[in-house]
C-alpha positions as CSV (number, residue, x, y, z in Angstrom):
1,X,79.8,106.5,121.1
2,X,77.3,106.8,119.1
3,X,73.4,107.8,120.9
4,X,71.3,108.8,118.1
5,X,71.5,108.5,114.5
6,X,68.5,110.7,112.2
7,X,67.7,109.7,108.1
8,X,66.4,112.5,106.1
9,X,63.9,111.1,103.6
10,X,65.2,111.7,100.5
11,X,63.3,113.0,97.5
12,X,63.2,112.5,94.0
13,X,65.7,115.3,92.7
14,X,68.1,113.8,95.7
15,X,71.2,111.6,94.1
16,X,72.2,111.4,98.4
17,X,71.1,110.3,101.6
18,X,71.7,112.5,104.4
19,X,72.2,111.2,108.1
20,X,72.8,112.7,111.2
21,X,74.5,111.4,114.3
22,X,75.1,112.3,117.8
23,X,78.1,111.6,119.8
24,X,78.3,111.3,123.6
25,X,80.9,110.3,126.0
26,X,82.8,111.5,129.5
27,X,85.1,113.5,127.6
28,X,83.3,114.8,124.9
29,X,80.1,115.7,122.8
30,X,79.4,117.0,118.8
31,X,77.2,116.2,115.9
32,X,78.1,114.6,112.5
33,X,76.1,114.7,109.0
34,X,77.4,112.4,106.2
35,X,76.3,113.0,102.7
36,X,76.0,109.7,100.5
37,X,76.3,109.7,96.9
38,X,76.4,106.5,95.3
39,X,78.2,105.1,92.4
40,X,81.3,103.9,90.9
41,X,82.8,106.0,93.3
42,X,80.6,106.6,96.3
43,X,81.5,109.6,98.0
44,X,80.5,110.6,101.3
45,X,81.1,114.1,102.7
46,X,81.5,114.0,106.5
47,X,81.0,117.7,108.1
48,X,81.6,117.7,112.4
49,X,81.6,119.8,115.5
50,X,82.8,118.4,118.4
51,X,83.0,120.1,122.1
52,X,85.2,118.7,124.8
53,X,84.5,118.0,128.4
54,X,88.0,117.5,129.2
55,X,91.2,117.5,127.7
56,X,91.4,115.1,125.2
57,X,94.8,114.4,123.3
58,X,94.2,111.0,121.4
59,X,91.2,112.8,118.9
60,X,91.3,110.8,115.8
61,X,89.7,111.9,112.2
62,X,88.8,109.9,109.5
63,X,89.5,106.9,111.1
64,X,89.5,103.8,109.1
65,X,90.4,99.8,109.5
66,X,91.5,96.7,107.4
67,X,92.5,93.3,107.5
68,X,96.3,91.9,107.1
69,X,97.0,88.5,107.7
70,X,100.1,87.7,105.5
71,X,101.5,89.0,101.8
72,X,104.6,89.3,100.6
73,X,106.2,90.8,102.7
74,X,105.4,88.5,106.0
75,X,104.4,85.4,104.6
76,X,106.9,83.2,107.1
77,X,105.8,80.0,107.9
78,X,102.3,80.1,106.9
79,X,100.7,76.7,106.3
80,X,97.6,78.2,103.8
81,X,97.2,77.5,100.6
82,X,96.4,80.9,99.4
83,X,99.2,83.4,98.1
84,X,97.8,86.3,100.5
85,X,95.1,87.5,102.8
86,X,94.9,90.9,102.5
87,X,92.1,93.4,102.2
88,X,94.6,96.4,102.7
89,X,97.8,96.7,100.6
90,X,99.5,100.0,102.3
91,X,99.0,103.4,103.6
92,X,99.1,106.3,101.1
93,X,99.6,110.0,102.4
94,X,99.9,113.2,100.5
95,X,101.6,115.2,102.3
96,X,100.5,119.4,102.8
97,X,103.6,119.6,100.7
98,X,102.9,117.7,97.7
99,X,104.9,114.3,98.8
100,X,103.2,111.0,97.9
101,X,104.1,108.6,100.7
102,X,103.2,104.2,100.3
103,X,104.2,102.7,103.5
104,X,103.1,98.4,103.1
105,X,101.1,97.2,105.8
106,X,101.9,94.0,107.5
107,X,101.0,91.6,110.3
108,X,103.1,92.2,113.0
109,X,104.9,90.3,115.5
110,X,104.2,92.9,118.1
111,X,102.1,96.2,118.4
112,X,103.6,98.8,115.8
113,X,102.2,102.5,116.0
114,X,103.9,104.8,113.7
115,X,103.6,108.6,112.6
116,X,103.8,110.5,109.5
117,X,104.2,113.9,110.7
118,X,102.0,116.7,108.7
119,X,100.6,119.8,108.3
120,X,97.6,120.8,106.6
121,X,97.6,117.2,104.4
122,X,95.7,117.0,101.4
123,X,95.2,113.2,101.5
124,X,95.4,109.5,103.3
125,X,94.1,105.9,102.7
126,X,94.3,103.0,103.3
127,X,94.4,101.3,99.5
128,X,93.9,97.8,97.8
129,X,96.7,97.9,94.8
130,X,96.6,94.3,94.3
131,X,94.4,93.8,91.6
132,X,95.0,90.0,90.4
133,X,93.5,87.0,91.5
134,X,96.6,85.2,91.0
135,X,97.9,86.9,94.5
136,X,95.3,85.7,96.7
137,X,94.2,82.1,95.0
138,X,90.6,82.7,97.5
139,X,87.5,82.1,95.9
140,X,85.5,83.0,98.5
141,X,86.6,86.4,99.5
142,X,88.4,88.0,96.6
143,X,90.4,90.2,98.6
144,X,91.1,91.5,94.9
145,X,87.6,93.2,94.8
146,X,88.0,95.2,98.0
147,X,87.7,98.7,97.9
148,X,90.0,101.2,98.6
149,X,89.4,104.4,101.0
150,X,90.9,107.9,100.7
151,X,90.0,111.0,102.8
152,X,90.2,114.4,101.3
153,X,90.1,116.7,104.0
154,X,87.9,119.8,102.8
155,X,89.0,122.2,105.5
156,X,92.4,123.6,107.5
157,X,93.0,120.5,109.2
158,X,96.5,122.2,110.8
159,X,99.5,120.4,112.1
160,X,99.4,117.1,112.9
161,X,100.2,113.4,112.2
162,X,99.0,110.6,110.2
163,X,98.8,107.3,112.9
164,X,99.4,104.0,111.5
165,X,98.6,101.2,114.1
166,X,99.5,97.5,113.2
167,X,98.0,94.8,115.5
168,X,99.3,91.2,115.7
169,X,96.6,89.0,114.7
170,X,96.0,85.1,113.5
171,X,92.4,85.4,112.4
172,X,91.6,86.7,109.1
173,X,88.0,88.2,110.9
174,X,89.7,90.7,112.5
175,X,90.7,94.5,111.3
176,X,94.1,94.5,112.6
177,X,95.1,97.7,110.5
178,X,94.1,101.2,111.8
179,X,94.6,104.3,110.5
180,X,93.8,108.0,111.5
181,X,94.6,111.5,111.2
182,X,95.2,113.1,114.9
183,X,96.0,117.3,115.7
184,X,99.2,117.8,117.0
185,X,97.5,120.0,119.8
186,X,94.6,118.0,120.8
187,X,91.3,119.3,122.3
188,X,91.7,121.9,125.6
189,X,88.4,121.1,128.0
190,X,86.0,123.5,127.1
191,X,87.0,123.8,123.7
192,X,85.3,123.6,120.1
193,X,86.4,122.1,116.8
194,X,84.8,121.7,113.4
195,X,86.0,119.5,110.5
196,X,85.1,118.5,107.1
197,X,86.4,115.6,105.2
198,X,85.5,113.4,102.1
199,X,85.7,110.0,101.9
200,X,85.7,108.3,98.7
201,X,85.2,104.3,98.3
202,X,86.4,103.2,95.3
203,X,88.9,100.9,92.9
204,X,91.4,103.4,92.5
205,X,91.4,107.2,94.2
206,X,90.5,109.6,91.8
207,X,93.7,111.9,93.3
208,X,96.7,109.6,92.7
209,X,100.8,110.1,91.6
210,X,101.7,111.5,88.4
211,X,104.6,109.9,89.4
212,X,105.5,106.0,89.3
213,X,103.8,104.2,92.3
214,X,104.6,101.1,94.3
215,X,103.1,97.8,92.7
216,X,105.1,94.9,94.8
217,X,106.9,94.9,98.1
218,X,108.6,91.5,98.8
219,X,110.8,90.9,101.5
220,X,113.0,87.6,102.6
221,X,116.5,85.9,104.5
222,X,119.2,87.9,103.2
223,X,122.2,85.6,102.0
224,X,124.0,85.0,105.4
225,X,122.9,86.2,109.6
226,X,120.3,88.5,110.3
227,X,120.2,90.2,107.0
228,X,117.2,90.7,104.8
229,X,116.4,90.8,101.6
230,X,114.1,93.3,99.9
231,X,112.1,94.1,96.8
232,X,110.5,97.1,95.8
233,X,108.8,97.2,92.3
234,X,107.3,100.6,90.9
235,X,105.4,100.9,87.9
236,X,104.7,103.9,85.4
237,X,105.0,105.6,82.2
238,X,108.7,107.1,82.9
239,X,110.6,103.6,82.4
240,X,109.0,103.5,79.1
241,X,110.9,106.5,77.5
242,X,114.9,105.0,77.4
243,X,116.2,108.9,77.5
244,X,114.9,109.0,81.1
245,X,114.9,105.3,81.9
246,X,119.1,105.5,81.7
247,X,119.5,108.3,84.8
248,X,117.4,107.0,87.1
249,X,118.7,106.4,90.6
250,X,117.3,104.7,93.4
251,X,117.8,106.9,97.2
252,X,117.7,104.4,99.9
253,X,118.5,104.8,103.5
254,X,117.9,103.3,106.6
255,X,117.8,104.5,110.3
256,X,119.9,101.7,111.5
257,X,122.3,99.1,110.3
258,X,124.2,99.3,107.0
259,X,122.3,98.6,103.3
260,X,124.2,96.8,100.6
261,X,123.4,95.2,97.0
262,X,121.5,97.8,95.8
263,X,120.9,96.8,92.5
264,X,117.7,98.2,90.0
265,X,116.2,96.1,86.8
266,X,114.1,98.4,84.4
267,X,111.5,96.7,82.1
268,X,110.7,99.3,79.2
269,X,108.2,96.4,77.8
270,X,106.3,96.0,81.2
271,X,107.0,100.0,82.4
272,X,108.5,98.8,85.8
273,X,111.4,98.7,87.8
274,X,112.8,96.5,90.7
275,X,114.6,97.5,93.3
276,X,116.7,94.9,95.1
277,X,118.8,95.6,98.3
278,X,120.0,93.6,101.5
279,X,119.4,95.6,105.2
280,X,122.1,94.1,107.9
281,X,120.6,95.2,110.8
282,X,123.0,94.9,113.2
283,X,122.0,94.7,116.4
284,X,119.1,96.4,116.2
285,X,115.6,95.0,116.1
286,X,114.0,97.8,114.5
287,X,115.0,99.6,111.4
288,X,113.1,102.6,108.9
289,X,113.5,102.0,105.4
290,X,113.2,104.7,102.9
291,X,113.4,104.3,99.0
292,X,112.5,106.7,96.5
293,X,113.5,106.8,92.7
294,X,115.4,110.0,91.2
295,X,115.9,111.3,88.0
296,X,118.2,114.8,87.5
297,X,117.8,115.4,91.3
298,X,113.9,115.0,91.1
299,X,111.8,111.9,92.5
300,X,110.6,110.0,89.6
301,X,108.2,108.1,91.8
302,X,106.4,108.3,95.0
303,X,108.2,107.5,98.5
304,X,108.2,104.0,99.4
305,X,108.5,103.4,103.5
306,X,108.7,100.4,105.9
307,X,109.2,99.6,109.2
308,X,111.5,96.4,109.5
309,X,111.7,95.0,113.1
310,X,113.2,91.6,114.3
């Protein structure tokens, strides 16, 4: 936890504010100073030392947290009147080589932890993509306006994984979303570890795909059992220009169970296109979904993951 916190006065050449914080606990002890520079984008550059007093394996860095209550992916049976409730629309990760991930967040039925395994990444966030009032219908909160976060880490952050921690909740107060970066090795007791990170609240990252990105993840009863229906809509440039637009592929795979009805709908006016595809799970009650576009052998978009479970 946190036992003291110190604010340097700023002066009048400053555009930050500087703060320093200690951290105390059983297992371990370090020091934190954030830089805070305001504006559009307001940046704040997070430098730490930490020393263990024990072995400690569940370190987490840059750790951040949202609210999802339903979208349109989990909407079920909701009896509200609004479209979504939302402050968080996915998980982005680029990867230490070069792979943009989007992995939707949702409101689970039970307690999801996943892991993007990584080394050395050179970005994560949780982001707000949803831009139109239309999807939330909520005059009071705006979920619309909500920022987005992304962490830049600005030193060798080594091998590791990128957690993703889903909570069941039925309140919109509560940050049921969690995400954090966490070494593969952990902390020995008597060891020491430095780290340096930016984060960067804002509308949109300034570090995003050149390639098409995720815009809409829907998801409903397939036409007969336990089957589901899915719909993944990118957006960008590419399905704009019909020499390209006519050899794009969608790659989709699953971890379990059998995909069928794979069908894709380009809009050259609109830039986008929809992916549609039933999962028949099986037996199974859990199931990894992986979709990205291809063009000549080469992703045309980013890599769109989810986590179906029963």
């Amino acid at each position: 936890m946190i036992r003291e916190v110190w604010i340097e006065r700023p002066t009048l050449a400053s555009d930050a504010l500087v703060l320093h914080a200690l951290v105390d606990s059983e297992s371990m002890t370090g020091a934190y100073r954030f830089t805070l520079r305001p504006g559009d984008i307001t940046i704040v550059d997070t430098e730490c030392t930490l020393f263990a007093r024990t072995a400690v394996d569940g370190l987490g860095l840059g750790t951040m947290a949202g609210m999802q209550l339903f979208g349109p992916l989990d909407r079920g049976n909701r009896d509200d009147l609004r479209e979504g409730v939302y402050e968080a629309a996915g998980l982005q990760v680029l990867n230490g080589n070069g792979e943009w991930l989007w992995r939707p967040v949702t409101n689970r039925d039970t307690l999801q932890i996943s892991s993007f395994m990584n080394n050395n990444p050179r970005g994560f966030g949780m982001l707000q993509r949803e831009r139109r009032f239309s999807q939330f219908q909520d005059d009071d909160q705006h979920w619309e306006r909500r920022p987005s976060l992304w962490i830049e880490p600005l030193s060798d952050w080594g091998e590791g994984n990128v957690v993703l921690v889903e909570i069941p909740s039925d309140a919109e107060v509560n940050e049921n979303i969690v995400c954090f970066w966490r070494p593969k090795n952990g902390m020995k007791a008597g060891s020491e570890a430095a780290y340096a990170y930016r984060q960067s609240w804002c509308w949109t990252p300034l570090e995003r795909p050149s390639l098409a990105v995720v815009t809409d993840s829907r998801a409903g009863h397939g036409p007969s059992g336990k089957r589901r229906r899915f719909l993944v809509e990118f957006s960008g440039e590419v399905f704009g220009n019909p020499e390209i637009t006519g050899g794009i592929k969608p790659a989709l795979s699953t971890s379990v169970g059998s995909l069928s009805g794979v069908r894709s709908f380009v809009d050259r006016t609109a830039k986008t296109c929809r992916v549609l595809f039933d999962l028949d799970p099986g037996s199974e009650t859990l199931a990894e979904l992986r979709l990205v576009l291809e063009a000549t052998g080469k992703p045309a978009s980013e890599t769109w993951l989810y986590r179906w479970t029963a």
